[in-house]
PDB file of N, CA, C and O in Angstrom, chain B, residues numbered from 101:
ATOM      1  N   UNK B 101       0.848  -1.175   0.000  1.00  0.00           N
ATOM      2  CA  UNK B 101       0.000   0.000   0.000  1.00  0.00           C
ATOM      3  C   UNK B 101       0.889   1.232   0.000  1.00  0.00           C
ATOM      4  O   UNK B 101       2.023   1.243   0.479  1.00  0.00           O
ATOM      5  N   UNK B 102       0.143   2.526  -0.715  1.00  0.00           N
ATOM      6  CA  UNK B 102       0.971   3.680  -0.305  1.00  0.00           C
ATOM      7  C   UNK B 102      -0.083   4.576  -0.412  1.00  0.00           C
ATOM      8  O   UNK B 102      -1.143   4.676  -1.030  1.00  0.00           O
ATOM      9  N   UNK B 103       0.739   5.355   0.615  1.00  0.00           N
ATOM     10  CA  UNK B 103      -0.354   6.273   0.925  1.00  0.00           C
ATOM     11  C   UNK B 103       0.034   8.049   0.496  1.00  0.00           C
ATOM     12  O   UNK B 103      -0.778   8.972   0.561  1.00  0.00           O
ATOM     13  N   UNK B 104       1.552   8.160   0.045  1.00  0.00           N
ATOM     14  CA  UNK B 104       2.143   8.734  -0.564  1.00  0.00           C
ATOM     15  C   UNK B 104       2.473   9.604  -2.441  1.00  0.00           C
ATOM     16  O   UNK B 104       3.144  10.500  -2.954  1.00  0.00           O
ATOM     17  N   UNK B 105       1.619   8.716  -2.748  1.00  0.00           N
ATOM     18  CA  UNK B 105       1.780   8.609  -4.227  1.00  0.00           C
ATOM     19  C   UNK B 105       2.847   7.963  -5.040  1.00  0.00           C
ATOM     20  O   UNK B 105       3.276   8.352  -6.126  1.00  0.00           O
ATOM     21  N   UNK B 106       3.302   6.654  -4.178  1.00  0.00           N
ATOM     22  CA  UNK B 106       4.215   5.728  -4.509  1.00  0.00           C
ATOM     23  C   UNK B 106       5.403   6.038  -4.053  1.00  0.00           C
ATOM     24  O   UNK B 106       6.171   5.076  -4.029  1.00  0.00           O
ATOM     25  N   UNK B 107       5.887   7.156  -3.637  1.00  0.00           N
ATOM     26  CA  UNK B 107       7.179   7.074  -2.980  1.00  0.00           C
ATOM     27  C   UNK B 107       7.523   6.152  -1.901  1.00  0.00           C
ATOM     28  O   UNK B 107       8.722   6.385  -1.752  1.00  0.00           O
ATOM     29  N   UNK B 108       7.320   5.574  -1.361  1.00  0.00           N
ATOM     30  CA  UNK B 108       7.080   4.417  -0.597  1.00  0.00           C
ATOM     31  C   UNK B 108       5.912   3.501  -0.534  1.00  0.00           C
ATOM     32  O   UNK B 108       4.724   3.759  -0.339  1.00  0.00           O
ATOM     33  N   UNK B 109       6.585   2.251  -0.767  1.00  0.00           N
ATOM     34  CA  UNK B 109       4.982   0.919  -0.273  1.00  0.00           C
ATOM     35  C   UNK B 109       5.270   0.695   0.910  1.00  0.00           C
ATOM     36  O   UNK B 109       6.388   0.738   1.422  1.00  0.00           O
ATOM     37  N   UNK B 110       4.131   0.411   1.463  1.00  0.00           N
ATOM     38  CA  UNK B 110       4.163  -0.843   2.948  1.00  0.00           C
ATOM     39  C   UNK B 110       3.292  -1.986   2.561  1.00  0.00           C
ATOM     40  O   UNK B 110       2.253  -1.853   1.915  1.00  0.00           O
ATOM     41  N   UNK B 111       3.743  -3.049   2.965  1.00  0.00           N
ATOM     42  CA  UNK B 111       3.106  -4.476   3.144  1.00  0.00           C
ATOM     43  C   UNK B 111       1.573  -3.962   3.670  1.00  0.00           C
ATOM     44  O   UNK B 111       1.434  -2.884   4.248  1.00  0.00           O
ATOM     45  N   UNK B 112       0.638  -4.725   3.439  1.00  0.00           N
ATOM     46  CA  UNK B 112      -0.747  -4.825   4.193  1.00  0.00           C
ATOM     47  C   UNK B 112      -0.598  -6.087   4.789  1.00  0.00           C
ATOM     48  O   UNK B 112       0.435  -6.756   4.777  1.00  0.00           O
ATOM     49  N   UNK B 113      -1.783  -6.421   5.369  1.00  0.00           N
ATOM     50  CA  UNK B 113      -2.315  -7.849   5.780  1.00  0.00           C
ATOM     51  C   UNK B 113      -2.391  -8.918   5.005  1.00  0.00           C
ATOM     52  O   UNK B 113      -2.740  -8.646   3.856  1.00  0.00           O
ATOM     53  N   UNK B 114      -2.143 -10.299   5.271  1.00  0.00           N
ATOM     54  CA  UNK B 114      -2.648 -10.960   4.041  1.00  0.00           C
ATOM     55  C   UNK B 114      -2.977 -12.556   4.602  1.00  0.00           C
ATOM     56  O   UNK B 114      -2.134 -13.328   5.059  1.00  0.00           O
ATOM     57  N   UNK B 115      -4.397 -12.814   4.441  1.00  0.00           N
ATOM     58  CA  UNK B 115      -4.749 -14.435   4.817  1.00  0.00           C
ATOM     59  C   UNK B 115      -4.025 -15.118   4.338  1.00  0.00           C
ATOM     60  O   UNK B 115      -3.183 -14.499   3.687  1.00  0.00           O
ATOM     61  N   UNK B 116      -3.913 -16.165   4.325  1.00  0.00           N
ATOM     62  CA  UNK B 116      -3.241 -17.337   3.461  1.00  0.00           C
ATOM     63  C   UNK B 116      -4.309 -18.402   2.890  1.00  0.00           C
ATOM     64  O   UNK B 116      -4.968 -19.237   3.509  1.00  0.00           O
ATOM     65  N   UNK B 117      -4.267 -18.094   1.445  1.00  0.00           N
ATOM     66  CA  UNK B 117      -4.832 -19.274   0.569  1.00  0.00           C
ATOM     67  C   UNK B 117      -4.674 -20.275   0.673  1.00  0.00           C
ATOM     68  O   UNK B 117      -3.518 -20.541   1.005  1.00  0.00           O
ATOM     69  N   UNK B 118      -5.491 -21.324   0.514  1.00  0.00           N
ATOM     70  CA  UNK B 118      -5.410 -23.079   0.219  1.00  0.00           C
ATOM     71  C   UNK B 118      -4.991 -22.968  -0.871  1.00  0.00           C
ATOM     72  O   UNK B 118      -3.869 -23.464  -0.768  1.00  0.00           O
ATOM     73  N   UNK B 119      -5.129 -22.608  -2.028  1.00  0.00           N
ATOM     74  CA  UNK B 119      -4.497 -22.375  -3.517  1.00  0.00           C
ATOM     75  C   UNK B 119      -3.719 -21.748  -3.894  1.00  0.00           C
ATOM     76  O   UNK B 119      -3.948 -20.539  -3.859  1.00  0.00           O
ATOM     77  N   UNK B 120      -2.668 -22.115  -4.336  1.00  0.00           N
ATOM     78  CA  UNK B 120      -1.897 -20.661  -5.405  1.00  0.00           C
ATOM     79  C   UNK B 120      -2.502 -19.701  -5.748  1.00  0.00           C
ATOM     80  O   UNK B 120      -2.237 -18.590  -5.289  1.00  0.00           O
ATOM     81  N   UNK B 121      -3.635 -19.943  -6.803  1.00  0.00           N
ATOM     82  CA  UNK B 121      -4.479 -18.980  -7.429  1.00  0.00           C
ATOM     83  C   UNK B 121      -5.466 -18.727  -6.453  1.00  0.00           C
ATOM     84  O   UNK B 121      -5.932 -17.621  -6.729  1.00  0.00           O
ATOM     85  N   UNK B 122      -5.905 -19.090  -5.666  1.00  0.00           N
ATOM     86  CA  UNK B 122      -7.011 -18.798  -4.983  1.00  0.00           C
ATOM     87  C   UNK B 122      -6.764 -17.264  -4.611  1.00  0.00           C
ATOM     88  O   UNK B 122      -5.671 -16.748  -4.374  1.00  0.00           O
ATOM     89  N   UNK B 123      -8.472 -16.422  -4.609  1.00  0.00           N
ATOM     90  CA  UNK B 123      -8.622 -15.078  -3.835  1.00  0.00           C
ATOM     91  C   UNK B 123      -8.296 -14.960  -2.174  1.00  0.00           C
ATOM     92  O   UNK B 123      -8.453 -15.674  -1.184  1.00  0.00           O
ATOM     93  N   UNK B 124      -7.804 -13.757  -2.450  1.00  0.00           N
ATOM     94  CA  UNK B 124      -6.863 -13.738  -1.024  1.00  0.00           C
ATOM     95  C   UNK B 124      -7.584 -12.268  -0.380  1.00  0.00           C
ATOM     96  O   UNK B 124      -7.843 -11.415  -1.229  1.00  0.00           O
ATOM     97  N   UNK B 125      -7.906 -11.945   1.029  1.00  0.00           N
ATOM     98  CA  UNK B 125      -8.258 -11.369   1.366  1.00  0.00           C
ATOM     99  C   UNK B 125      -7.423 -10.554   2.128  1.00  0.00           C
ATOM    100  O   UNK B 125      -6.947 -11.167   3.084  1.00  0.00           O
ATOM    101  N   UNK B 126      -6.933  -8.907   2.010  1.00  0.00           N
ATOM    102  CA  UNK B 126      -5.982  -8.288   2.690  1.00  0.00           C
ATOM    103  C   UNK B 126      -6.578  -6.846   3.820  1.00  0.00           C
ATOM    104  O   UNK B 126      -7.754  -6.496   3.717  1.00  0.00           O
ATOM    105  N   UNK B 127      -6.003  -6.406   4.441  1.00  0.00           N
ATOM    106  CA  UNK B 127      -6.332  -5.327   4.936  1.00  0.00           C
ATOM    107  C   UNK B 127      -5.278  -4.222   5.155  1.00  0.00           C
ATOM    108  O   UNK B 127      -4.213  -4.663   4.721  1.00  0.00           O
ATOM    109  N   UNK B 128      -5.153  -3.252   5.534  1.00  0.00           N
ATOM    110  CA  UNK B 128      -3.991  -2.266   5.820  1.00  0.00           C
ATOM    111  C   UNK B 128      -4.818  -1.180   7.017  1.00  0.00           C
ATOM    112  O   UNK B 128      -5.850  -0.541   6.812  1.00  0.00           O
ATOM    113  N   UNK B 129      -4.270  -1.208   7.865  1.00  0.00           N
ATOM    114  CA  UNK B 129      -4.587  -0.414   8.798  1.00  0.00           C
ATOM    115  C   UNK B 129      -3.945   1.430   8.717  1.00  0.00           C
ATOM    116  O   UNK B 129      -2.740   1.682   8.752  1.00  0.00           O
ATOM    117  N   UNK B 130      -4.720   2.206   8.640  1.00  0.00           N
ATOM    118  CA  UNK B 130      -4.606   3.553   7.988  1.00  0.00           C
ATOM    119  C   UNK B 130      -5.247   4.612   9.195  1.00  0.00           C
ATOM    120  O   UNK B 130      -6.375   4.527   9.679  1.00  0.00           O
ATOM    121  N   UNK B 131      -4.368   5.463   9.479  1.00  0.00           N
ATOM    122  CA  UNK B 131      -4.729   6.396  10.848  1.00  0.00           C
ATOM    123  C   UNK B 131      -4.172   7.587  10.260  1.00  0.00           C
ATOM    124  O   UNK B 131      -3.038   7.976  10.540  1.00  0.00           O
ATOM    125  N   UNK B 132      -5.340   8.487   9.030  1.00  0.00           N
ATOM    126  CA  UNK B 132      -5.112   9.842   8.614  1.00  0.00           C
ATOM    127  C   UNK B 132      -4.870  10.634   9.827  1.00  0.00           C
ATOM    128  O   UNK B 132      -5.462  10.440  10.889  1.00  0.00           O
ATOM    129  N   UNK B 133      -3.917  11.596   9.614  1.00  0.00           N
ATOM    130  CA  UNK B 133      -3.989  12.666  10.456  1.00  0.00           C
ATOM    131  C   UNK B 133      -4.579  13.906  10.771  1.00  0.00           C
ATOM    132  O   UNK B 133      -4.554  14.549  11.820  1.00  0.00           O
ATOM    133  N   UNK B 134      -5.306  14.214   9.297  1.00  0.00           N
ATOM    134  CA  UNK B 134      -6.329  15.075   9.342  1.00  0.00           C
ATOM    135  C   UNK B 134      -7.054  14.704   7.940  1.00  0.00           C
ATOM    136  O   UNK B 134      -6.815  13.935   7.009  1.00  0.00           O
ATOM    137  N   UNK B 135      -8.313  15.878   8.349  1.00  0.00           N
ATOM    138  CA  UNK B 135      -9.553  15.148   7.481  1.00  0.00           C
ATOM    139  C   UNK B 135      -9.203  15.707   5.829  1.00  0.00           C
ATOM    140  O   UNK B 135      -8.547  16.721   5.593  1.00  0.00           O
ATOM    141  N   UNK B 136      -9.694  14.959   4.967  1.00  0.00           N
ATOM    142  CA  UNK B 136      -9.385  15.269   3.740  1.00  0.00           C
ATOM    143  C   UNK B 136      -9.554  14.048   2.579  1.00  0.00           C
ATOM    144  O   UNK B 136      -9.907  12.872   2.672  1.00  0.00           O
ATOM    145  N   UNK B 137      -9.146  14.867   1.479  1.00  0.00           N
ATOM    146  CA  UNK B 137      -9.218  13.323   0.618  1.00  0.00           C
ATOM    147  C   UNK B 137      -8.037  13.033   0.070  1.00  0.00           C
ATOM    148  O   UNK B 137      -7.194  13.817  -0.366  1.00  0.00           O
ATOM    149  N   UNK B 138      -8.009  11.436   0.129  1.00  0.00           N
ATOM    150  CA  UNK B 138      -6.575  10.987  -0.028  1.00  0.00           C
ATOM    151  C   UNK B 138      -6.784   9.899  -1.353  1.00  0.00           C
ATOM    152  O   UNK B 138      -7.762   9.182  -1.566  1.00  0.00           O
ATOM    153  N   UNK B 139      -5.647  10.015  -2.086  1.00  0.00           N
ATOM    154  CA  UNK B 139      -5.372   8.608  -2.965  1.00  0.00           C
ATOM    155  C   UNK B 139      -4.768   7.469  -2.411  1.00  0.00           C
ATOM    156  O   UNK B 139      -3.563   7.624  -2.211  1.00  0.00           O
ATOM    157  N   UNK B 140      -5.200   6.426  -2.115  1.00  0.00           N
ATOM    158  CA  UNK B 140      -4.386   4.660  -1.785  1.00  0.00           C
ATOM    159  C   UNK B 140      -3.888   3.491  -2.698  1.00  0.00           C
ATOM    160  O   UNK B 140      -4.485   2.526  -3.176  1.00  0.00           O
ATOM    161  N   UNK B 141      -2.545   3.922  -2.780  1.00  0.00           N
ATOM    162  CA  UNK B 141      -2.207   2.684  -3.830  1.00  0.00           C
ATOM    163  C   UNK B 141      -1.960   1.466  -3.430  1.00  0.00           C
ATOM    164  O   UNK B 141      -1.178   1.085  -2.558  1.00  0.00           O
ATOM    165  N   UNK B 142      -2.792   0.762  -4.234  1.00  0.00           N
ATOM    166  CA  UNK B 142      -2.743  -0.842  -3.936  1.00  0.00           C
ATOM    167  C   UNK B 142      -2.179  -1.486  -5.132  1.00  0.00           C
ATOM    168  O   UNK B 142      -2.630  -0.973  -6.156  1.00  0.00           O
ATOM    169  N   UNK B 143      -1.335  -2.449  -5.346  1.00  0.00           N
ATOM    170  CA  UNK B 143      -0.540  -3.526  -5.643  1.00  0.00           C
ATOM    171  C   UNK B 143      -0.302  -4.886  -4.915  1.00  0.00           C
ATOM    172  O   UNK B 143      -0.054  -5.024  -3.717  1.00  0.00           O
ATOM    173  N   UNK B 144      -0.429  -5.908  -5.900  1.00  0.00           N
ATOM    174  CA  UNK B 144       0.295  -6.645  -5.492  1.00  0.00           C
ATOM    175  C   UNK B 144       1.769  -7.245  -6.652  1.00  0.00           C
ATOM    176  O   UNK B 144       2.160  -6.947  -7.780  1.00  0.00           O
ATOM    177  N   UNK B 145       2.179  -8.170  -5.612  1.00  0.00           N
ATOM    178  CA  UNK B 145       3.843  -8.479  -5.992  1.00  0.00           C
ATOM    179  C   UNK B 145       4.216  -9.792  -5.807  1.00  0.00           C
ATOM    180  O   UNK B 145       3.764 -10.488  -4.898  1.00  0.00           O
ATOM    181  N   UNK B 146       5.093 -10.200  -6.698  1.00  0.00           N
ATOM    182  CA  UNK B 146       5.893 -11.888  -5.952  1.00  0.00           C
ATOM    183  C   UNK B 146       6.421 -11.567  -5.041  1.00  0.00           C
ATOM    184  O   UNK B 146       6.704 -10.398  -4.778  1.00  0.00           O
ATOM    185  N   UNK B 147       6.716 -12.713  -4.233  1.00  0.00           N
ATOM    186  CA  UNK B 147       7.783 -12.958  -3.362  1.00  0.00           C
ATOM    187  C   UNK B 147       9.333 -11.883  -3.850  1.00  0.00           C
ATOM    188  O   UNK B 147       9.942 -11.119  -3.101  1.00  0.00           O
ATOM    189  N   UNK B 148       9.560 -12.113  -4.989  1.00  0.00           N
ATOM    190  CA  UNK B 148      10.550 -11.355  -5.318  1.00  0.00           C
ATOM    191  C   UNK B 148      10.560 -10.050  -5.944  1.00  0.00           C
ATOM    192  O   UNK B 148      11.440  -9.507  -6.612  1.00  0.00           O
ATOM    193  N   UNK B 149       8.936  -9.488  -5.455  1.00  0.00           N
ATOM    194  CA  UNK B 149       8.784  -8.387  -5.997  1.00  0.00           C
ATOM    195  C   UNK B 149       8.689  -7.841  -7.313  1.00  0.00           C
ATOM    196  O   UNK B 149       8.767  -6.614  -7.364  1.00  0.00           O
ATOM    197  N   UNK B 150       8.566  -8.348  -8.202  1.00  0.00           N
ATOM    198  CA  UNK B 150       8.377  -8.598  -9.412  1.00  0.00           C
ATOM    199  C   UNK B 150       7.351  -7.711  -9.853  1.00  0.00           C
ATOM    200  O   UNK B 150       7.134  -8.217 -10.954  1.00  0.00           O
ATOM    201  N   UNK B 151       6.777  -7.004  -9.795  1.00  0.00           N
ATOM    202  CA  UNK B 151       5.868  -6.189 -10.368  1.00  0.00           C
ATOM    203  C   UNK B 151       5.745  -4.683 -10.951  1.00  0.00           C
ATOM    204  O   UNK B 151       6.332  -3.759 -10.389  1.00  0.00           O
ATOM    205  N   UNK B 152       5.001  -4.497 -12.034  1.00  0.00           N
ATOM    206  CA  UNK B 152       5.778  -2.860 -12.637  1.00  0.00           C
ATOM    207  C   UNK B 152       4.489  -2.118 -12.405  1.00  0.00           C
ATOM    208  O   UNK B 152       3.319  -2.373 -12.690  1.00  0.00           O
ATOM    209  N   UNK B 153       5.145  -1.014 -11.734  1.00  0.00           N
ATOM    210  CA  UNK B 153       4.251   0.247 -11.326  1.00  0.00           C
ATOM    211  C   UNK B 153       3.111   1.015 -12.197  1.00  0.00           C
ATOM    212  O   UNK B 153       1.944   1.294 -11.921  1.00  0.00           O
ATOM    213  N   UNK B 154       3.889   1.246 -13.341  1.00  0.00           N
ATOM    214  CA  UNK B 154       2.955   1.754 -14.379  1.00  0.00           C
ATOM    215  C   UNK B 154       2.435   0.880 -15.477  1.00  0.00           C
ATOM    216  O   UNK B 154       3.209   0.085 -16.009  1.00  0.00           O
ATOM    217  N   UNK B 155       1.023   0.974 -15.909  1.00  0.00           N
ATOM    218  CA  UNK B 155       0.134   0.364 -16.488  1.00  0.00           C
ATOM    219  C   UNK B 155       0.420   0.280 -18.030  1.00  0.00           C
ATOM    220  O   UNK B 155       0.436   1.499 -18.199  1.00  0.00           O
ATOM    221  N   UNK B 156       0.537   0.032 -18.646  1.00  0.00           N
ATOM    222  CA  UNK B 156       1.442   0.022 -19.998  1.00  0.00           C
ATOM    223  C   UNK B 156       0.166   0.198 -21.118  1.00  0.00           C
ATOM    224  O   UNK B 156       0.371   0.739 -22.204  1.00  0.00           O
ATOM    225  N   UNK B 157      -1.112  -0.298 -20.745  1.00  0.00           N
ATOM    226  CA  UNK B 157      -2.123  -0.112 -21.404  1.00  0.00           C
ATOM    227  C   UNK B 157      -3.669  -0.286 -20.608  1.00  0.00           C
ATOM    228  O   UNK B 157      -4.499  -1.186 -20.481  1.00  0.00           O
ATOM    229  N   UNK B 158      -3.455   1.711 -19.983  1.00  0.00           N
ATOM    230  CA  UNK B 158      -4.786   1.714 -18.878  1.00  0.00           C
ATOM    231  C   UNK B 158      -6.380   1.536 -19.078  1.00  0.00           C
ATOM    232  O   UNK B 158      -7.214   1.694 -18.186  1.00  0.00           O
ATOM    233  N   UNK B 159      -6.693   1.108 -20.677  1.00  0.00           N
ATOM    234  CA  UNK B 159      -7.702   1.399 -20.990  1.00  0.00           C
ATOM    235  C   UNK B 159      -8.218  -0.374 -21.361  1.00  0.00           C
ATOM    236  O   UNK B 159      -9.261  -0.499 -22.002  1.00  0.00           O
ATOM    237  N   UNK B 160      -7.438  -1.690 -20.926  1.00  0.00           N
ATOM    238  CA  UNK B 160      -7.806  -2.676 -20.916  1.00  0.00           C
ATOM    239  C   UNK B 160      -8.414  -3.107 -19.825  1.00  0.00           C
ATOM    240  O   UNK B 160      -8.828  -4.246 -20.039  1.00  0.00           O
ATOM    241  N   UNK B 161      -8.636  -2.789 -18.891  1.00  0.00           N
ATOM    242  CA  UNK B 161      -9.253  -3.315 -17.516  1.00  0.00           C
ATOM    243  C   UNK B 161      -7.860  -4.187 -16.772  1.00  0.00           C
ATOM    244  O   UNK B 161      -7.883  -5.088 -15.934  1.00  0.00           O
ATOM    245  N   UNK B 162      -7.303  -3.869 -17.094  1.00  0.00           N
ATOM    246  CA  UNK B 162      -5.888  -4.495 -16.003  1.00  0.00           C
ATOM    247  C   UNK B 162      -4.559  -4.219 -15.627  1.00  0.00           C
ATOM    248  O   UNK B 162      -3.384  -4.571 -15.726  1.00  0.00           O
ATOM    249  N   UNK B 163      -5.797  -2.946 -14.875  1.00  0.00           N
ATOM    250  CA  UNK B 163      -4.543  -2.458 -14.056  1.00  0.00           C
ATOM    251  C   UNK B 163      -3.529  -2.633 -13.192  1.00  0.00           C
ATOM    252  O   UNK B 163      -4.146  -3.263 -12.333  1.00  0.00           O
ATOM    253  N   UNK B 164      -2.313  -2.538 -12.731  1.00  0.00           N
ATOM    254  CA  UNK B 164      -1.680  -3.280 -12.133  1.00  0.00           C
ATOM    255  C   UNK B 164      -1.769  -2.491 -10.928  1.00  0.00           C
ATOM    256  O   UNK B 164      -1.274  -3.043  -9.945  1.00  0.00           O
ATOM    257  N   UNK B 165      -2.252  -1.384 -10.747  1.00  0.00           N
ATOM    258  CA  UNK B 165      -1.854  -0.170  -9.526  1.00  0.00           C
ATOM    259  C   UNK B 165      -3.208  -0.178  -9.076  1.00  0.00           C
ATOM    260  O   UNK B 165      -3.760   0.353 -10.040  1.00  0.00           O
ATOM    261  N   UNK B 166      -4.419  -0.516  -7.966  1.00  0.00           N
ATOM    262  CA  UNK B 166      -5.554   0.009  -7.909  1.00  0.00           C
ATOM    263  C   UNK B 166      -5.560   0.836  -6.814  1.00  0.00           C
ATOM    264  O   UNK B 166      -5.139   0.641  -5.674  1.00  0.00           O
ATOM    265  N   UNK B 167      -6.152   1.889  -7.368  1.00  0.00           N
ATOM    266  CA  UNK B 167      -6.383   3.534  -6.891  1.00  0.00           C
ATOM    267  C   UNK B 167      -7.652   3.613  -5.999  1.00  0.00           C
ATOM    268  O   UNK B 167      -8.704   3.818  -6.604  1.00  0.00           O
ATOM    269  N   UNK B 168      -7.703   3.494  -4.784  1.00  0.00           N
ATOM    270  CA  UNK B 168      -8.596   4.006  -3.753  1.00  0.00           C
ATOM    271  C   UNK B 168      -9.019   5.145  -3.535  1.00  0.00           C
ATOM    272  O   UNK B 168      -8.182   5.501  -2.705  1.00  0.00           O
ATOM    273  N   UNK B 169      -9.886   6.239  -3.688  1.00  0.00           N
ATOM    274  CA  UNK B 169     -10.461   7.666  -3.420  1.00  0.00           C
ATOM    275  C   UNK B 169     -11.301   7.353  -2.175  1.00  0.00           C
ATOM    276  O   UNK B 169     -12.327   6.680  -2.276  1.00  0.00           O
ATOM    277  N   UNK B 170     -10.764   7.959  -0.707  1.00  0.00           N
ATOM    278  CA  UNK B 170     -11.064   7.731   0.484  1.00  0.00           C
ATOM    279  C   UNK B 170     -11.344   9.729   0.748  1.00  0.00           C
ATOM    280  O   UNK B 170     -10.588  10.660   0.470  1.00  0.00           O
ATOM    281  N   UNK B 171     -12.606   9.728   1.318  1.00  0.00           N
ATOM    282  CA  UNK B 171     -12.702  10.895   1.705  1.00  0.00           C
ATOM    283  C   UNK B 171     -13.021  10.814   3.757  1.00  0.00           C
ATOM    284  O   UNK B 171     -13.948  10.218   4.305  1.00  0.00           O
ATOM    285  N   UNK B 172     -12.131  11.457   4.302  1.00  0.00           N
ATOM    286  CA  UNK B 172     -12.366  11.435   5.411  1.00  0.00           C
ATOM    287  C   UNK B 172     -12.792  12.697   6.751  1.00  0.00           C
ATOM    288  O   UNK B 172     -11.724  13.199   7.102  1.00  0.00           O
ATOM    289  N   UNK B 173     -13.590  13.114   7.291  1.00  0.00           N
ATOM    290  CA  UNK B 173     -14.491  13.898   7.637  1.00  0.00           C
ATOM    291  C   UNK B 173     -14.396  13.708   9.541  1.00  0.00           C
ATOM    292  O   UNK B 173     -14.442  12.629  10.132  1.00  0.00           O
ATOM    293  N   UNK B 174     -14.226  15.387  10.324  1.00  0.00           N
ATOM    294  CA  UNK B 174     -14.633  15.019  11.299  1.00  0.00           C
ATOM    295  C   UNK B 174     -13.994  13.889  12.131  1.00  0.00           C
ATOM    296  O   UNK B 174     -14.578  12.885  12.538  1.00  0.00           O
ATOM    297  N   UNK B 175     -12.013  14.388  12.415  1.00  0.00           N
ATOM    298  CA  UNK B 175     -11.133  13.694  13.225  1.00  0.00           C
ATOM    299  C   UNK B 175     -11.137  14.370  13.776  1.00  0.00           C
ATOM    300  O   UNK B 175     -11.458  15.531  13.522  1.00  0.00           O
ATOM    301  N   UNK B 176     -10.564  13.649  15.379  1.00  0.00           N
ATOM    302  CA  UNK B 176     -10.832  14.479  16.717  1.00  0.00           C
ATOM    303  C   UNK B 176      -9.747  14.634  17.743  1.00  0.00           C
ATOM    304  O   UNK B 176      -9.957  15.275  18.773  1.00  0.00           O
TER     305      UNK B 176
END
């Protein structure tokens, strides 16, 4: 995840599949500091990190980067 605009990732959460391919369910725990709207980049990666940042062709449905629009309101 980044919460930066890619200048840095952090790891999220991640269950562990019965399958290789099987859907995997993740989370990332996120504590804005003030209210506003933010972009969240999500990726995933091999083990060896293997994965390229930019989308080489964004208009096929497979993106490699997915973009979260989080609006947050009323921190205290």
């Amino acid at each position: 995840m980044s919460i930066n605009g890619s200048q840095m990732w952090e790891t999220a959460e991640q269950n562990s599949p019965e399958l290789p391919r099987e859907w995997t369910l993740w989370r990332y725990r996120w504590m804005p500091q003030m209210a506003g709207k933010y972009t969240l980049l999500a990726r995933a990666v091999s083990q060896r990190e293997q994965q390229q940042l930019e989308d080489e062709n964004p208009k096929d449905g497979s993106s490699r980067v997915r973009r979260i629009q989080v609006s947050v309101a009323g921190l205290k």
